[in-house]
N, C-alpha and C positions, 0 to 999 in steps of 0.2 A: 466839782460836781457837774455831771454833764446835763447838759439842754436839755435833751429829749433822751429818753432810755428805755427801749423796749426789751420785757422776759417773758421769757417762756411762752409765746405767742404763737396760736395755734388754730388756726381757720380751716371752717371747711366748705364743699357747696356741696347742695344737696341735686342733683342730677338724675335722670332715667336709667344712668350707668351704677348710680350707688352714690353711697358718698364719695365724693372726693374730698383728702386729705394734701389741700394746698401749702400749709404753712404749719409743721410742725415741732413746737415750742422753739421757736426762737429768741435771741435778745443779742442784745447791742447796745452802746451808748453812743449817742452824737453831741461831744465838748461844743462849747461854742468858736467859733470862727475856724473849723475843721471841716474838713469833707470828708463822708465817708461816702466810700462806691461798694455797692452790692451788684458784684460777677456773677451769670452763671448762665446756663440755655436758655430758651423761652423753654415757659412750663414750671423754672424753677421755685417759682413764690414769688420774682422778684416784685414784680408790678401789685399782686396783691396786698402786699408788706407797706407799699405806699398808699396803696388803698384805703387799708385799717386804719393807721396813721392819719387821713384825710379826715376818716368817718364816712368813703364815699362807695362803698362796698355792694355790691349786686343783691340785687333783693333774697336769692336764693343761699346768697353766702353767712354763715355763722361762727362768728368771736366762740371758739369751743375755752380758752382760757388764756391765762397773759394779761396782760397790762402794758398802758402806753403810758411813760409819765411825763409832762412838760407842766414846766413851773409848778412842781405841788401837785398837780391836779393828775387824775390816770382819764384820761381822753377814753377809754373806753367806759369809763361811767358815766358821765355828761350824755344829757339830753341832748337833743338837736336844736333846742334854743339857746342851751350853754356852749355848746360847740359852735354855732355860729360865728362867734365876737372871735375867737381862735381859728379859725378856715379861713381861709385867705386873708384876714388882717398878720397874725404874726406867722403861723403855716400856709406858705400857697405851694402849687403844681405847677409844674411844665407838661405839659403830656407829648406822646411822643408824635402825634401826628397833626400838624399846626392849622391846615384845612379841613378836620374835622373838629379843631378845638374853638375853629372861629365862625361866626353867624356869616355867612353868603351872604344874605340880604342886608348886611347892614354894613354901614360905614365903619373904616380904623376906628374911628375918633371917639364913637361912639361907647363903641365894647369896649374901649380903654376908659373912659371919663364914665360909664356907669359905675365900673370899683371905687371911682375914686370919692364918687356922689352919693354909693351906698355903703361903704364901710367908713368912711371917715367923714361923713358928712360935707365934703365942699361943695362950694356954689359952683352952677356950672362953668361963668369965668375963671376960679380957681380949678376947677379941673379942668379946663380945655390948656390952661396955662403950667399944671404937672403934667396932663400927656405929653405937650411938645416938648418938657423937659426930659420926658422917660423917652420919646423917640428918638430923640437924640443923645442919651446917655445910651442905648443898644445899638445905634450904628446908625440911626436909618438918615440917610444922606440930604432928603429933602423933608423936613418932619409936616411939613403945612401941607403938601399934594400927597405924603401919604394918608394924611390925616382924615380926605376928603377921596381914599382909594377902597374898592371895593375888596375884598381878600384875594379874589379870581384873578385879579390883576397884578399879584405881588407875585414874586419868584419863592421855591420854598425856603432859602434862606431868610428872605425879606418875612415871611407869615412869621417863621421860627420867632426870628428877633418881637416882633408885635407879642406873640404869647407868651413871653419872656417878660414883654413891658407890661401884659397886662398882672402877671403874678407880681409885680413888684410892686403895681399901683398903691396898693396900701402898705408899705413898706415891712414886710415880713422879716424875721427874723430867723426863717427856716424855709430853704428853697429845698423842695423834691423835687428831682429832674427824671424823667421816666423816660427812657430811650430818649434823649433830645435831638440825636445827631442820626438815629438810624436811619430819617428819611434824604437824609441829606448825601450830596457828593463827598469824595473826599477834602477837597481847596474848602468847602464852605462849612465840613464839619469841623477843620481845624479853625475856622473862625469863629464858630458856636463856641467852640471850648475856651480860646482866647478871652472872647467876652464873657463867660460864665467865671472865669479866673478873676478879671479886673473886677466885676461885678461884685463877687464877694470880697475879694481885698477893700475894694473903696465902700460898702456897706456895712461891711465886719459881721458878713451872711454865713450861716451853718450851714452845710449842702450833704443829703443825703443824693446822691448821684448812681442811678440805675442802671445797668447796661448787661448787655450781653459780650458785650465788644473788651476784649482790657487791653488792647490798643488805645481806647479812646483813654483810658484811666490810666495811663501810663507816667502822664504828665500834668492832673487833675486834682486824685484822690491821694489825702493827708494816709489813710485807712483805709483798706479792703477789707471785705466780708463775703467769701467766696460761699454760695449757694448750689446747693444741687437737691431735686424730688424734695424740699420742703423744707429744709434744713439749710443751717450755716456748718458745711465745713469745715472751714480754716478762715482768720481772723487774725490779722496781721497791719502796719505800719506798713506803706507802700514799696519801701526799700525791703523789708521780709518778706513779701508775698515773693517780688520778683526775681531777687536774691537767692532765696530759702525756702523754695515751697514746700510742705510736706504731704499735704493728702495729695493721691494718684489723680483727684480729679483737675485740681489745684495744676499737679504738672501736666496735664494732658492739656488742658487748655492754654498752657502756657505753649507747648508746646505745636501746637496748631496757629500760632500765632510766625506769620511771613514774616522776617527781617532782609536786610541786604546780601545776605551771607546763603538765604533762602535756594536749593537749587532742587529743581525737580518737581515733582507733586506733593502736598502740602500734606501734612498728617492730618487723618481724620480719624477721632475716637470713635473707635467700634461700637455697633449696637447702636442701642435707643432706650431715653430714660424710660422709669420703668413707669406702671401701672398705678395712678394717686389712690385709684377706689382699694385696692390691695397692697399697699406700699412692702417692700422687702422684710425680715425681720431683723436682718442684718447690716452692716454697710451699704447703703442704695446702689452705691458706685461698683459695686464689687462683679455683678453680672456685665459688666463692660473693662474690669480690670485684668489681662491678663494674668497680672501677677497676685493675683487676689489669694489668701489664705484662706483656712475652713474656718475661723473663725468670724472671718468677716463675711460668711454665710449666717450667723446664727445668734449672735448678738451687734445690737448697735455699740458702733465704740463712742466711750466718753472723749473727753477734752482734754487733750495732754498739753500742757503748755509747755512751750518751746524755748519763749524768754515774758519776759514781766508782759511784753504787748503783743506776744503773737503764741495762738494756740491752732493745734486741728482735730481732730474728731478720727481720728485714724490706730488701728489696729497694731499700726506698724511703728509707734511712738513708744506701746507698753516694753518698759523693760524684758520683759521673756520672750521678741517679738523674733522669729528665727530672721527676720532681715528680707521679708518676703522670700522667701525659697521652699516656703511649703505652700503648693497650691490647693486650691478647692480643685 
């Protein structure tokens, strides 16, 4: 039975442009002690999807339908007093940008040992004594001088790690990681990931893992959940995605991705997603698919599954399907 499992999840915001249609019916399960990584552009839902999941959603934005369930419970029925004791004690966030996720005017030590003083009740000596356990269980080299350091003053690997130790303060059982490494170099993001790997082996943490990047997921995520204009997809085992893709959007992306072998200029998918307040009627992907068929102008495809753990959402899976050769 999985931890957390989200269906048919379906959000919108309500804007001067019209509705937009961010998140349409999705779902997924995340197993315990597995990562799942959700791939796709900015724009595509991803960061919303975390959102919902949090309960921390923009004031203009609306749960149109779906259900989130952990332990029993569907997290979008919960009040915001029931949801509390669940938000950052067993579900915390990473967010993706570490100097906006942390108070300027205040000390490490503080915004670490407030979680730990308001969700689990410790005394201040008990939590000034789990922060320098938590900064030094993420790397941080001198935990006492960080402890007593302003944020301005950390590099942004160094913030990363602090906002990493601050979601862990109440020891969660569910890390969302939202862009963790976008702001990062490349040496420093492969050390985010390093420590995001130890981290859940030695806590036996679930990781829903966000990105637009599936370089970074290459060597991360148990599970992908490729995204695009609102929807999942394709849904796969890490070794299927990258093995076996089948939706077009699936290999494009793959295929934009530099390896060593890499020579010349990089592919870039054509166009631009489409329109949320009007979404397509058909395949989203399909106005940027060269090889796109007429049907994939005109109905959305179902889910064809592939094998027991990996499915896509593509036209081109139906049995009758001419093999892409008939274009729109």
């Amino acid at each position: 039975m999985a931890l957390l499992e989200v269906k048919d999840l379906a959000v919108s915001f309500a804007t001067a442009a019209g509705k937009v249609q961010a998140v349409r019916g999705i779902g997924f399960p995340l197993e315990k002690g597995r990562t799942l990584a959700i791939v796709g552009e900015s724009g595509s839902g991803k960061s919303v999807t975390g959102r919902a999941i949090m309960g921390i959603l923009a004031e203009n934005a609306r749960v149109e339908a779906g259900c989130i369930t952990f332990d029993g419970q569907d997290l979008l029925k919960l009040s915001e007093k029931q949801l509390c004791p669940i938000r950052g004690n067993r579900i915390a966030m990473v967010f993706q940008d570490p100097l906006s996720s942390l108070d300027p005017v205040m000390r490490i030590g503080p915004q670490i040992t407030e979680v730990s003083r308001l969700k689990l009740g410790l005394s201040r000596r008990q939590a000034r004594e789990k922060a320098m356990g938590l900064l030094a269980e993420v790397g941080i080299p001198d935990p006492r001088r960080c402890f007593q350091q302003f944020p301005h003053e950390l590099s942004g690997g160094m913030r990363q790690r602090i906002v990493i130790a601050i979601a862990l303060a109440a020891d969660p059982e569910i890390l969302i990681c939202d862009e963790p490494t976008t702001a990062l170099d490349v040496t420093i993001q492969a050390q985010i990931l390093e420590l995001l790997a130890r981290l859940k082996q030695q806590r036996g943490l679930s990781m829903l893992f966000i990105t637009h990047d599936f370089g970074v997921v290459a060597n991360v995520a148990d599970e992908i959940g490729v995204m695009y204009a609102g929807k999942i997809v394709e849904y796969g085992t890490s070794r299927e995605i990258f093995r076996d893709p089948r939706h077009p959007y699936t290999r494009a992306l793959l295929a934009a991705m530099p390896d060593l072998s890499t020579r010349g200029p990089l592919y870039a998918i054509p166009g631009a997603p489409p329109d949320m307040t009007d979404p397509p009627a058909g395949d989203a992907f399909a106005l940027r698919d060269p090889d796109a068929m007429v049907i994939d102008y005109l109905r959305q495809p179902p889910a064809f599954a592939v094998s027991d753990t990996h499915w896509a959402a593509t036209w081109r899976l139906h049995p009758d399907a001419p093999g892409g050769e008939e274009h729109g």
